[in-house]
N, C-alpha and C positions, 0 to 999 in steps of 0.2 A: 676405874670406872669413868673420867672426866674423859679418856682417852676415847673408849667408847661411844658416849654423849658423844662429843665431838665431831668424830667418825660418822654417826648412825643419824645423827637431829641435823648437824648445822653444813658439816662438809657435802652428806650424798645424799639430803633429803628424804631420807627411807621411812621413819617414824614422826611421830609431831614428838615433843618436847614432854606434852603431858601421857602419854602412852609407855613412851622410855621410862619418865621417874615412876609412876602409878601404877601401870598394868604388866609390862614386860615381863616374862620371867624367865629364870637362864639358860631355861633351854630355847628359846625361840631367841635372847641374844646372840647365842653359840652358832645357829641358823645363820642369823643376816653376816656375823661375822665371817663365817668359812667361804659364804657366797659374794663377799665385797667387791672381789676382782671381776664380776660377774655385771657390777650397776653401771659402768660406763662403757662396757664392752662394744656398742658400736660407734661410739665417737671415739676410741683408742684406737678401732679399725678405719673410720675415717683419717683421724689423722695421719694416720701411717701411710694412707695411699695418700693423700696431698703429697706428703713428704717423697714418694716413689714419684710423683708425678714431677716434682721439682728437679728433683733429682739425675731420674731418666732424661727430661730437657737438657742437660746443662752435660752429655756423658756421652764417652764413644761407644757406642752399640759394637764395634768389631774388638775392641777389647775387652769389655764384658756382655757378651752375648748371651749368659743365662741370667742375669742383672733380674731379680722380682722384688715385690714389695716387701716379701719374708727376709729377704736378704739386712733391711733396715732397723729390724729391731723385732726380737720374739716375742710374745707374752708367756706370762705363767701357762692358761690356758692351753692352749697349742702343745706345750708340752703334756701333758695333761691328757687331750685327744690322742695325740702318738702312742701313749703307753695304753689307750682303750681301743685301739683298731686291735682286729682280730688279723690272724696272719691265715693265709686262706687255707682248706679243707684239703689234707694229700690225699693218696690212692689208700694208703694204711686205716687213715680218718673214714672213708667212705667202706670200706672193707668193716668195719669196727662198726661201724652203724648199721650196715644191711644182715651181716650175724647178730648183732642186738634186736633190729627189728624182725629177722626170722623169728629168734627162739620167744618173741613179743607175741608173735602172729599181728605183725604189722604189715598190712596191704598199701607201698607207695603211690599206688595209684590212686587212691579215695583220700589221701593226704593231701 
């Protein structure tokens, strides 16, 4: 629990101190917890380009010519995104949909 406090009140300012010990309860700690990696998310993405920018400066562009900022370090996130992009709609996919919406009586046009 001190781990938490810690975490939630003093390191990433998310709650006041008397809201954690008094009101909190486990399901809305369960909440801020799963979402942690989420409260710095633009200053992790800043720093990382600082860091591509440093970097880039100081690099032969003909040796590494696809050289990006991704290259310098992942986040959880990102990975995360990857496994929720959808992979796009085949011929089979569309086929499967317009025999579903026939036997629906579904008109694409009014859609």
């Amino acid at each position: 629990m001190t781990e938490c406090f810690r975490l939630l009140v003093i390191e990433y300012h998310l709650v006041s101190a008397e809201y954690f010990l008094d009101y909190m309860t486990q399901y809305e700690l369960d909440i801020f917890l799963g979402q942690l990696n989420y409260a710095y998310r633009p200053e992790y993405e800043q720093m990382r380009f600082l860091a591509y920018i440093n970097v880039s400066l100081n690099m032969d562009r003909k040796k590494h010519p696809n050289f990006d900022a991704y290259d310098i370090v992942k986040f959880p996130w990102e990975n995360e995104e990857q496994q929720n992009t959808a992979e796009p709609m085949t011929e089979e996919d569309y086929k499967r949909l317009d025999y579903t919406a026939k036997h629906l009586n579904i008109d694409w046009s009014k859609v």
